[in-house]
C-alpha positions as CSV (number, residue, x, y, z in Angstrom):
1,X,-114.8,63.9,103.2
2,X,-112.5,61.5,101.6
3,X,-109.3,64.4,102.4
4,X,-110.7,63.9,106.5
5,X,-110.5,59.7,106.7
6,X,-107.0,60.2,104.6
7,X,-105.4,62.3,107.2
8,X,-107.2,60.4,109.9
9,X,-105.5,56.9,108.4
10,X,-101.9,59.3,108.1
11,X,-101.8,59.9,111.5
12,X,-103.6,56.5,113.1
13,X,-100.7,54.9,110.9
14,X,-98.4,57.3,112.8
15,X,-99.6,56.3,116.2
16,X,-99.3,52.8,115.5
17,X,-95.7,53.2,114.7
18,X,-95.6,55.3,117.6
19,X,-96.5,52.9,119.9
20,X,-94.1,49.8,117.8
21,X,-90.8,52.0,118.6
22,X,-92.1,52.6,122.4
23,X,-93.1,48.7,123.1
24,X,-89.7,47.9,121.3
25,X,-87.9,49.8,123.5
26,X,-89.6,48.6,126.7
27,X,-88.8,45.2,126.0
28,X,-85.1,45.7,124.8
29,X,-84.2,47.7,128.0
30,X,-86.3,45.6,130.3
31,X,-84.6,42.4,128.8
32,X,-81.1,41.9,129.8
33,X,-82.1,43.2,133.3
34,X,-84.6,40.4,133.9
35,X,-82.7,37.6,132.2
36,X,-79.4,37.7,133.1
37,X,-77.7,34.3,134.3
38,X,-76.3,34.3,137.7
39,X,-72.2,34.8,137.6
40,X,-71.1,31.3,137.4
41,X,-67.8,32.7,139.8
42,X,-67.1,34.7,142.5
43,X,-64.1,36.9,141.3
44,X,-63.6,38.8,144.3
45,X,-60.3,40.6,144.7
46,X,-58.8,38.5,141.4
47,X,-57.9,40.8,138.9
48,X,-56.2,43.6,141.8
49,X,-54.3,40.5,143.2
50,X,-52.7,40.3,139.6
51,X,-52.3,43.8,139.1
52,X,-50.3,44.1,142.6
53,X,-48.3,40.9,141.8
54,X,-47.0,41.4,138.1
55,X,-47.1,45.2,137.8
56,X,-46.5,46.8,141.7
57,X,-44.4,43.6,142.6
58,X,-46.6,43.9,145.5
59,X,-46.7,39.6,146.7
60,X,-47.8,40.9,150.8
61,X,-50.7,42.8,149.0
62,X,-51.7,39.9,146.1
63,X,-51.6,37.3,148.5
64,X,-53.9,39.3,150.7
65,X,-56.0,39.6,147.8
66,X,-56.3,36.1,146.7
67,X,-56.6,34.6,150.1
68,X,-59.6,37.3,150.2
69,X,-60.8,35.7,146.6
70,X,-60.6,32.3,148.1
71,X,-62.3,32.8,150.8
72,X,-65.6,35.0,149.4
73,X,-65.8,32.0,146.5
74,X,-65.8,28.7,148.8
75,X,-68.7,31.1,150.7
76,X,-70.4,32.0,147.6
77,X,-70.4,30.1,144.7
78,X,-67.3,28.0,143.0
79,X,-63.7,29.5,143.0
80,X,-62.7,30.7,139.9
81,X,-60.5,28.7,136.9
82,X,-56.7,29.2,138.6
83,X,-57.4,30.8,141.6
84,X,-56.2,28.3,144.1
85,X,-53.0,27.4,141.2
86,X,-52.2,31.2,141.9
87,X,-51.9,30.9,145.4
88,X,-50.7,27.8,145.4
89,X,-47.5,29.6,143.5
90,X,-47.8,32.3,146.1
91,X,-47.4,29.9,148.3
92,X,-44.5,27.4,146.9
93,X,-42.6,31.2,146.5
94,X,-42.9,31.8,149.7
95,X,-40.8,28.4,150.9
96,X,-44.5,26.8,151.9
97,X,-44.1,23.3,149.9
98,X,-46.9,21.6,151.7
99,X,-49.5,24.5,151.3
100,X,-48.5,24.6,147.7
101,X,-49.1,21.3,146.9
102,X,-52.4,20.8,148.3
103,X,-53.7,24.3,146.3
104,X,-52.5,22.4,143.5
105,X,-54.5,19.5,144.1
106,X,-57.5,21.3,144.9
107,X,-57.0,23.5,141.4
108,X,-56.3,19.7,139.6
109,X,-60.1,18.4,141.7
110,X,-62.1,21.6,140.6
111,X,-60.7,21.8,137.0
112,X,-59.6,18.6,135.3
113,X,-58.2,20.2,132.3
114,X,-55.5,21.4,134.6
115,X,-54.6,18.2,135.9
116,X,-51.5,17.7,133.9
117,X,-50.0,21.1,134.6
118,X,-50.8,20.7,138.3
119,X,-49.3,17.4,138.1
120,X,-46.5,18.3,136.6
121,X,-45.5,21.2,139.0
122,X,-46.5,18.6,142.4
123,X,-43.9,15.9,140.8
124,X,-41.0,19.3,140.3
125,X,-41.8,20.6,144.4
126,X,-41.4,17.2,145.3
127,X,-38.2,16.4,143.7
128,X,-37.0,19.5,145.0
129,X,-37.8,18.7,148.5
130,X,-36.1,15.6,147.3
131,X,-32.9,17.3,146.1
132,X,-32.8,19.6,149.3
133,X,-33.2,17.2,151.7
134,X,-30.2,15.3,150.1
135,X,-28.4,17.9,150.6
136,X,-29.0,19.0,154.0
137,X,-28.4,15.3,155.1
138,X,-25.0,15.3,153.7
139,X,-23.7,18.4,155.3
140,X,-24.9,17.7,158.5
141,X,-23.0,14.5,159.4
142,X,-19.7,16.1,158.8
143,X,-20.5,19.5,159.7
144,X,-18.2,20.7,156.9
145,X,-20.2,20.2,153.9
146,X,-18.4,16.9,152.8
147,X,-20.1,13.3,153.1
């Protein structure tokens, strides 16, 4: 009799860490799935928008991209750390001063950290509108360049 409860014990034991391993594994799978934090971003487009700029030299396609970023994220949730600084640049590339300085601004309002780099790159666009518009008022009067 005492050969009966010892196998009996064996293979209750068994069970028990049977049923250990199969509760474990419930709650390890089930976990991340239930708990997860909501993205704290709307990435959109971001990464491709990088990808076509730096690597295909694509700027028609990034700025597509981005503008398509910008516009899911100020739907959605917040726009992403140097989102609107990267367009901004999109922008000041493509001769648009104004539209670049105010995506700097908004980049400098959403992220303070980034205020002195955004500063910093308003005060060099506007010394360049500065400098051009120097220019273009002294070879207008003329007509031949010269003041």
């Amino acid at each position: 009799m005492n050969g009966v409860k010892g196998r009996w014990r064996a293979w209750l034991a068994n069970q028990y860490t049977l049923w250990q391993y199969v509760c474990l594994g419930l709650v390890i799978g089930a976990g991340p799935t239930g708990c997860a934090p909501p993205a704290l971003y709307q990435w959109g487009e971001y990464e491709d928008s990088l990808y076509r700029r730096y690597v295909k030299e694509d700027i028609a396609g990034a700025e597509a991209y981005l503008r398509e970023t910008l516009v899911a994220a100020e739907l959605k949730s917040r726009v992403p750390p140097g989102v609107y600084a990267e367009y901004g640049f999109l922008l000041y590339r493509r001769g648009d001063y104004a539209g670049a300085i105010e995506k700097f601004e908004q980049e400098k309002r959403a992220f303070p950290e980034s205020a002195a780099l955004m500063s910093k790159l308003i005060e060099r666009i506007q010394q360049q509108r500065e400098t051009r518009g120097q220019t273009e008022q002294k070879e207008v009067p003329g007509g031949t360049g010269q003041p």
